[in-house]
C-alpha positions in Angstrom: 105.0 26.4 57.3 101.2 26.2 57.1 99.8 28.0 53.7 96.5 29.7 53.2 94.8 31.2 50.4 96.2 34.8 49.2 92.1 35.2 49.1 91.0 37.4 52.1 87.7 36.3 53.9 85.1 38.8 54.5 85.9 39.2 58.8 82.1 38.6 59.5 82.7 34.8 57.6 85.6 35.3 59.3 84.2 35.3 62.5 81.4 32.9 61.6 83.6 30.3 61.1 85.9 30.6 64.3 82.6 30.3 65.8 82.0 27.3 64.2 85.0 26.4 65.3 84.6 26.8 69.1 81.1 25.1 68.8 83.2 21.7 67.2 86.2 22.1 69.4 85.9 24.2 72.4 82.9 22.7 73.9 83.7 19.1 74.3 83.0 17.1 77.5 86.2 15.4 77.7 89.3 15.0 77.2 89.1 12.6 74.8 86.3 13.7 72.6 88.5 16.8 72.3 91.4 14.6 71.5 89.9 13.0 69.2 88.2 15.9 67.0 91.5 17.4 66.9 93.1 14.0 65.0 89.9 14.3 62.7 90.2 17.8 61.8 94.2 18.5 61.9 96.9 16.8 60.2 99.7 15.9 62.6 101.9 18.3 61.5 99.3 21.0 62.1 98.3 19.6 65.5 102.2 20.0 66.4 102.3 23.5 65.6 99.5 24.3 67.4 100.3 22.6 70.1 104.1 24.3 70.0 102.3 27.7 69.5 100.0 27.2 73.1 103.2 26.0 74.9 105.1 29.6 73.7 102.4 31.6 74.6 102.1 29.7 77.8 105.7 30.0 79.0 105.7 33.6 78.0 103.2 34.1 80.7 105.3 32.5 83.0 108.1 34.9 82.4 110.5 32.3 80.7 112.8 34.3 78.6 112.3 34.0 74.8 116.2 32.0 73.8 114.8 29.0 76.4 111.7 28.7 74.8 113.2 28.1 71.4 115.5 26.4 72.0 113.5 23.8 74.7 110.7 23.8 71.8 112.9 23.6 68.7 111.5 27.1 66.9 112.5 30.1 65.8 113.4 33.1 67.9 111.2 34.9 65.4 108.1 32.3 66.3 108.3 33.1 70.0 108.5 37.0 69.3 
């Protein structure tokens, strides 16, 4: 389980920073370059979860029931929900 500071961030840093973040991330040209700025800023255990969290959140939009989408992804039924 990923760990952040007990510190809360003031929501306007807050939202400066996922700003930021879509400026490095979501505007890349390619595939790759998008690729490859995820290996640079996320460690591969934090690129899994993310990648696990899009893939629940996509099949939950496609209606598949929340038992088959733990247990096809390996999480909790408590991560799904």
């Amino acid at each position: 389980m990923a760990r952040i500071s007990k510190r809360k961030l003031d929501d306007k840093i807050l939202e400066k920073i996922f700003d930021l973040f879509f400026e490095i991330v979501g505007k890349k040209s390619s595939k790759e370059d998008f690729k490859n700025t995820i290996v640079d800023l996320l460690s591969p255990i934090e690129r899994v979860m993310i990648a696990k969290r899009v893939a629940i959140i996509y099949l939950l939009m496609k209606k598949i029931n929340q038992r088959s989408i733990s247990q096809a992804l390996k999480v909790s039924n408590a991560t799904v929900s």
